[in-house]
ROVEX-579473 format. One line per 8 residues: number of its first residue (from 1); their letters; for each residue x, y, z of C-alpha. Coordinates in nm, 4 decimals, decimal comma. Example, Ala and Ser with C-alpha at 12.3 -4.5 7.8 and 13.67 -1.06 7.14 Angstrom:
# residues 2
1) AS) 1,2300:-0,4500:0,7800; 1,3670:-0,1060:0,7140 .
//
This chain:
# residues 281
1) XXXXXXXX) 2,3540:-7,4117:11,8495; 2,3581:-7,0366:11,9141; 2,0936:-6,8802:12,1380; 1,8713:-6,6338:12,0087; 1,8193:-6,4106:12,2800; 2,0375:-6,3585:12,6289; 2,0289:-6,5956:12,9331; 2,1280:-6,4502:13,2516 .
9) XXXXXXXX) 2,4067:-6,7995:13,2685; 2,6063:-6,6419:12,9673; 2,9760:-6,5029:13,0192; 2,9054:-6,1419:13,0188; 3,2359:-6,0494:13,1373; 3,4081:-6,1707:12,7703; 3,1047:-6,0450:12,5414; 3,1736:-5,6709:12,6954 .
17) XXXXXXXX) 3,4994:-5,6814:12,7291; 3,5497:-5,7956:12,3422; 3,2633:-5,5054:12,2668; 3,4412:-5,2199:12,4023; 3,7782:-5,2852:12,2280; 3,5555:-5,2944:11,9099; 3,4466:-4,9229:11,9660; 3,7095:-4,7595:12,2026 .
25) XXXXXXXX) 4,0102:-4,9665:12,1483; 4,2257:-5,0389:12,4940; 3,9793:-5,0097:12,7653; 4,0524:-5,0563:13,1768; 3,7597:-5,2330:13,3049; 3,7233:-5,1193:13,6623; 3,4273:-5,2813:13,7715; 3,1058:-5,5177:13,6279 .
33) XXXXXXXX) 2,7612:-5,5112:13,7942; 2,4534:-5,6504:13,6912; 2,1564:-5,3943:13,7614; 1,8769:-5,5207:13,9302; 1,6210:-5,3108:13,7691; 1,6369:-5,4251:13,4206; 1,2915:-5,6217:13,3746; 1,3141:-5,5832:12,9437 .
41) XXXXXXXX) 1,6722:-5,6493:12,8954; 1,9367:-5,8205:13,1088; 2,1524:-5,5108:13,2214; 2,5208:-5,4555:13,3351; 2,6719:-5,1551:13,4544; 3,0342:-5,0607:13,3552; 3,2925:-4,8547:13,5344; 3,6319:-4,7936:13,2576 .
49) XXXXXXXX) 3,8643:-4,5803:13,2628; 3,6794:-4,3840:12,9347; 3,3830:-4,3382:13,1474; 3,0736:-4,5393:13,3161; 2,8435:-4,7342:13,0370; 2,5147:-4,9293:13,0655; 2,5103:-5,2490:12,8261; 2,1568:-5,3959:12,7656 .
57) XXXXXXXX) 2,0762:-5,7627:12,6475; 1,7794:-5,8393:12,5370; 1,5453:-6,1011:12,7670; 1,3676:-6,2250:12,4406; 1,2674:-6,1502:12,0593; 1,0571:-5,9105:12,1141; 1,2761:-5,6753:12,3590; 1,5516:-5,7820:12,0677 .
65) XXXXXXXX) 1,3331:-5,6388:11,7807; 1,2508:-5,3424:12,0663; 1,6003:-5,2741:12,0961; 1,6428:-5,1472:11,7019; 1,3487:-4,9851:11,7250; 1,5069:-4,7820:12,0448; 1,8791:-4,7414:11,8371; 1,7172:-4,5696:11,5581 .
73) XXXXXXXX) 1,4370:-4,3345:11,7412; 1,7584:-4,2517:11,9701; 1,9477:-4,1638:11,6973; 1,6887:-3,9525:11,5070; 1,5486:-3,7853:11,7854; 1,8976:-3,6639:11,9242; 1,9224:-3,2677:11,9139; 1,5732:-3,1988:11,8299 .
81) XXXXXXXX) 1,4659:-3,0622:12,1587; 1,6705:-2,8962:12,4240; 1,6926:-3,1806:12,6441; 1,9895:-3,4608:12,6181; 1,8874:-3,8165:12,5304; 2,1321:-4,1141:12,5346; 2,3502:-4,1907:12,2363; 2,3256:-4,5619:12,1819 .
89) XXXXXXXX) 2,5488:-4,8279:11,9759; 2,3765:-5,1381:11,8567; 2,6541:-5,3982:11,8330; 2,5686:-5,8227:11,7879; 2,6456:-6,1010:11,9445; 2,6311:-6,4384:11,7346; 2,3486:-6,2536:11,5312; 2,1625:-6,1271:11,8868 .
97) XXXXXXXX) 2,1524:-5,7234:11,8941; 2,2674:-5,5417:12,2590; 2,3445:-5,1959:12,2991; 2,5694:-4,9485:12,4674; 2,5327:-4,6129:12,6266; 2,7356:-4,3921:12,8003; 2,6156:-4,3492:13,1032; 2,4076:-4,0054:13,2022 .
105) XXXXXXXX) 2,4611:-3,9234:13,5232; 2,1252:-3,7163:13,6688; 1,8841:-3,9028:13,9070; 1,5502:-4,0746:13,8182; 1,2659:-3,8351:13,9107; 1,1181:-4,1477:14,0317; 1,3694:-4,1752:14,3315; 1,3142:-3,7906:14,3933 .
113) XXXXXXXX) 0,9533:-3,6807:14,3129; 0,7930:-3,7073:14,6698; 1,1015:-3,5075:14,8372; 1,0285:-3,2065:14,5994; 0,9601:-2,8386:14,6778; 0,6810:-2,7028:14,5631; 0,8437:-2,4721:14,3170; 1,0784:-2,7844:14,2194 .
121) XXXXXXXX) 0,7511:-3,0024:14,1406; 0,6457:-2,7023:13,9235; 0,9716:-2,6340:13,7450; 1,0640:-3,0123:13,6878; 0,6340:-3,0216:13,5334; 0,7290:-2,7405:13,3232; 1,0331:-2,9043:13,2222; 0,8297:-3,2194:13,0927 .
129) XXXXXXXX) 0,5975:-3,0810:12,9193; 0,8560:-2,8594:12,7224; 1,0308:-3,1779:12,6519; 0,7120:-3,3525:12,5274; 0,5705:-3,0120:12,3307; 0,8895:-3,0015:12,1169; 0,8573:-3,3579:12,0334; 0,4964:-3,4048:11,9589 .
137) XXXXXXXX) 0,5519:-3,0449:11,7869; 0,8733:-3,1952:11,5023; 0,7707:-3,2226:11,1293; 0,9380:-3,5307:11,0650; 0,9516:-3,8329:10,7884; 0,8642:-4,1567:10,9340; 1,1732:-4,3002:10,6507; 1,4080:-4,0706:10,8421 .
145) XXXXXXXX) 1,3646:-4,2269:11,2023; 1,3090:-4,6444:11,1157; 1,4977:-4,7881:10,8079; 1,3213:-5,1219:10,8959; 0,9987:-5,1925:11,0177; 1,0498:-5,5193:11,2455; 0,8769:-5,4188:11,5550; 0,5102:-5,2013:11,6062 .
153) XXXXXXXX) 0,5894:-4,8610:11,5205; 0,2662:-4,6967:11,6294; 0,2187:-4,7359:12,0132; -0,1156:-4,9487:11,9588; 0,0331:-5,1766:11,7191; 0,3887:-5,1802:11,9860; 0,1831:-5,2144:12,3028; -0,0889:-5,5056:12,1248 .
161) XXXXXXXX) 0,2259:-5,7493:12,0607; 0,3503:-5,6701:12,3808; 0,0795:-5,7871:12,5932; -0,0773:-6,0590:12,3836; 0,3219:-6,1797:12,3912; 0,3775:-6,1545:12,7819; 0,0229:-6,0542:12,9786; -0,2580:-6,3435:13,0419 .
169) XXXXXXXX) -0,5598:-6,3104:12,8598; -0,7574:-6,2278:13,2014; -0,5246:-5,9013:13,2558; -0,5634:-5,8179:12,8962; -0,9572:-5,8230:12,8530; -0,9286:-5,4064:12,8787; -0,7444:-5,3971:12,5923; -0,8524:-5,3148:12,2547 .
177) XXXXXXXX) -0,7824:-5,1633:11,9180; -0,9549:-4,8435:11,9965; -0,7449:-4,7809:12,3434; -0,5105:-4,5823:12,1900; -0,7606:-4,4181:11,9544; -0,5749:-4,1383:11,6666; -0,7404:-3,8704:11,4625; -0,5967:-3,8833:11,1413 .
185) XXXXXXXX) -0,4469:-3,4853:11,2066; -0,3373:-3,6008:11,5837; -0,0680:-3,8237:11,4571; 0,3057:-3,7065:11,6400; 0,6056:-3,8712:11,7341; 0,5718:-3,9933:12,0797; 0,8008:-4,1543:12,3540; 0,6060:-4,4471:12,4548 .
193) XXXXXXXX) 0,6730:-4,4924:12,7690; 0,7655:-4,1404:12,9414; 0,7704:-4,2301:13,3011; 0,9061:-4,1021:13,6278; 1,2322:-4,3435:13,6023; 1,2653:-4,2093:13,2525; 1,3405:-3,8563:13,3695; 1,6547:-3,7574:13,5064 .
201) XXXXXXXX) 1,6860:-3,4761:13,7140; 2,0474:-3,2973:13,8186; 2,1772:-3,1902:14,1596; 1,9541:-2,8678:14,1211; 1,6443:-3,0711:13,9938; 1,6443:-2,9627:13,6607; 1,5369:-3,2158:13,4147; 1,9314:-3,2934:13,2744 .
209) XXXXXXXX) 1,7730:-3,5583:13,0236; 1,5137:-3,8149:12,8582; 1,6111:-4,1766:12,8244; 1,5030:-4,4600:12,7070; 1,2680:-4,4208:12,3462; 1,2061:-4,8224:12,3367; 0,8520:-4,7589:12,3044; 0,9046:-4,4984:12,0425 .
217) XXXXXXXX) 0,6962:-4,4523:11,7477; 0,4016:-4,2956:11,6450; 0,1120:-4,1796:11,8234; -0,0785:-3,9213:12,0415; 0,0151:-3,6683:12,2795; -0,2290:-3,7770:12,5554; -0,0355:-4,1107:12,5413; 0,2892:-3,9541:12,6595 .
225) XXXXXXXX) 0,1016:-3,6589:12,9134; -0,0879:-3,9471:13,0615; 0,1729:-4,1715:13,1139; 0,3994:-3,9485:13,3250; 0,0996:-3,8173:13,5081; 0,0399:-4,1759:13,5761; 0,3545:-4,2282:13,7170; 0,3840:-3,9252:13,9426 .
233) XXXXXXXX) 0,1796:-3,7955:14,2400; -0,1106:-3,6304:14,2207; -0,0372:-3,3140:14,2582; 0,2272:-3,3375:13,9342; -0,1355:-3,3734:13,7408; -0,2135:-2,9906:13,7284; 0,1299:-2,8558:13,6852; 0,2173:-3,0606:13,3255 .
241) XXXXXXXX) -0,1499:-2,9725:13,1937; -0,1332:-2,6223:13,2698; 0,2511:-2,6277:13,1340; 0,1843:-2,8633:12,8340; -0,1203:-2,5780:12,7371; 0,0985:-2,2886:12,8046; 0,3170:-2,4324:12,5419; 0,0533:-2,5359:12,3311 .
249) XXXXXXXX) -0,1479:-2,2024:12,3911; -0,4588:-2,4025:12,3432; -0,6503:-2,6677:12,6466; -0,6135:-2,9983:12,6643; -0,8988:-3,2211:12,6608; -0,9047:-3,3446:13,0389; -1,1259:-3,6490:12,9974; -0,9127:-3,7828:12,7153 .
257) XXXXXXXX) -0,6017:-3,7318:13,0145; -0,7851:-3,9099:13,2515; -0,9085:-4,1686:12,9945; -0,5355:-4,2547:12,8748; -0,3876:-4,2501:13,2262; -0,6563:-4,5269:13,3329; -0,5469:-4,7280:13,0454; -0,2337:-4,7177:13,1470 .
265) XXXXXXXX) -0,2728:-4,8086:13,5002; -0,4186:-5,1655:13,3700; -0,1452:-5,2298:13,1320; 0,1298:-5,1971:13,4108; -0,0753:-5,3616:13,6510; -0,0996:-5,6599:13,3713; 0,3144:-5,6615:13,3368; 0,3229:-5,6073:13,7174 .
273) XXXXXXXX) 0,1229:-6,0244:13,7503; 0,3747:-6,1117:13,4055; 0,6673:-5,9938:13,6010; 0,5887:-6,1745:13,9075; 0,4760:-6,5139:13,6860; 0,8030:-6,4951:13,5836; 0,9780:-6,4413:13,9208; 1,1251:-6,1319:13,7468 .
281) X) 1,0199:-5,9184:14,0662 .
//
């Protein structure tokens, strides 16, 4: 009987091998490593002689329904602002969906962010916000970006399933459907989950690209300003406000900020106790 989602005992070796003939015929495998870090899908790092990839296997249904969802916001959202995002192939494995990426080389701002200059902390800030202006600025049709709806496509819908599927019902108590509250005229396209390991600076700490749109959908702006505030030290806060209304030419609404960043801080500190439940970390 075939699985329907990834194990960490399956033969990983033959199921990427077999998937990069499929897409870039001949390929020297030069080295296999399963990264650490992957927490939502079960994730190998691949060294060829056509470059360095990241596969990702989803841990269960609902990172394999997440997985889509990240394909096809990917896809659409490539080329739309002047940042690079990853280009992603959604291949199958006995009916399970994984992806592939080339990899992007750049270093998480997360590994870098408390070693920054000043004037780095306020260009990478600047950076950001730019990145998340252009997005929450597109006119876009929701039919262009998801040709099936299997997974939440607004972030309160996405994040709901997510904890009532993985977080205890005494870490979820904060949690409601007015969290994430949306205007009717505040509606954008948002990243989801734009934090500091989601950023990837180059050698001269320039942002070189946004990855990961998993928790892409439809939403608010505070949800993505808060969440890399969130993620950041403090004094990050000031510089992507005063950037993101520079490029907005109109002020933020600070208490809304500080309201979105608190909620947050309870729904990682909720995934955080899953995590560990689940000897995961």
């Amino acid at each position: 009987m075939s699985k329907k989602f990834f194990t960490t005992d399956e033969d990983y070796n033959k199921i990427i091998e077999k998937a990069l003939k499929e897409e870039y015929g001949d390929t020297i495998i030069k080295n296999i490593s399963l990264n650490p870090t992957g927490w939502t899908n079960i994730v190998y790092e691949v060294s060829t002689n056509q470059g360095d990839f990241f596969f990702r296997f989803p841990r269960d249904q609902f990172w394999e329904r997440t997985i889509v969802k990240d394909y096809q916001f990917a896809k659409y959202i490539k080329g739309k602002t002047n940042f690079r995002t990853v280009e992603l192939i959604l291949k199958e494995n006995e009916g399970r969906p994984f992806s592939i990426h080339k990899k992007i080389h750049g270093t998480p701002l997360a590994e870098k962010m408390n070693d920054l200059s000043d004037e780095d902390v306020k260009k990478v800030c600047s950076q950001i916000a730019k990145f998340m202006h252009e997005m929450h600025s597109l006119d876009y049709n929701p039919d262009e970006i998801f040709s099936i709806d299997n997974i939440g496509l607004n972030l309160q819908d996405f994040i709901t399933e997510l904890l009532s599927l993985h977080v205890s019902d005494e870490d979820i108590r904060f949690w409601s459907k007015d969290n994430f509250k949306i205007a009717s005229d505040d509606y954008c396209l948002v990243h989801g989950d734009l934090n500091s390991s989601n950023v990837l600076l180059d050698d001269n700490n320039n942002v070189t690209a946004i990855i990961d749109f998993g928790f892409g959908g439809f939403g608010n702006k505070y949800f993505d300003i808060s969440r890399i505030i969130g993620r950041c030290p403090e004094n990050y806060k000031s510089e992507i406000v005063n950037s993101y209304e520079q490029f907005e030419r109109a002020d933020l609404n600070k208490e809304e900020v500080d309201r979105n960043i608190k909620i947050w801080s309870n729904i990682d500190n909720g995934y955080i106790n899953y995590m560990r439940s689940v000897k995961i970390i």
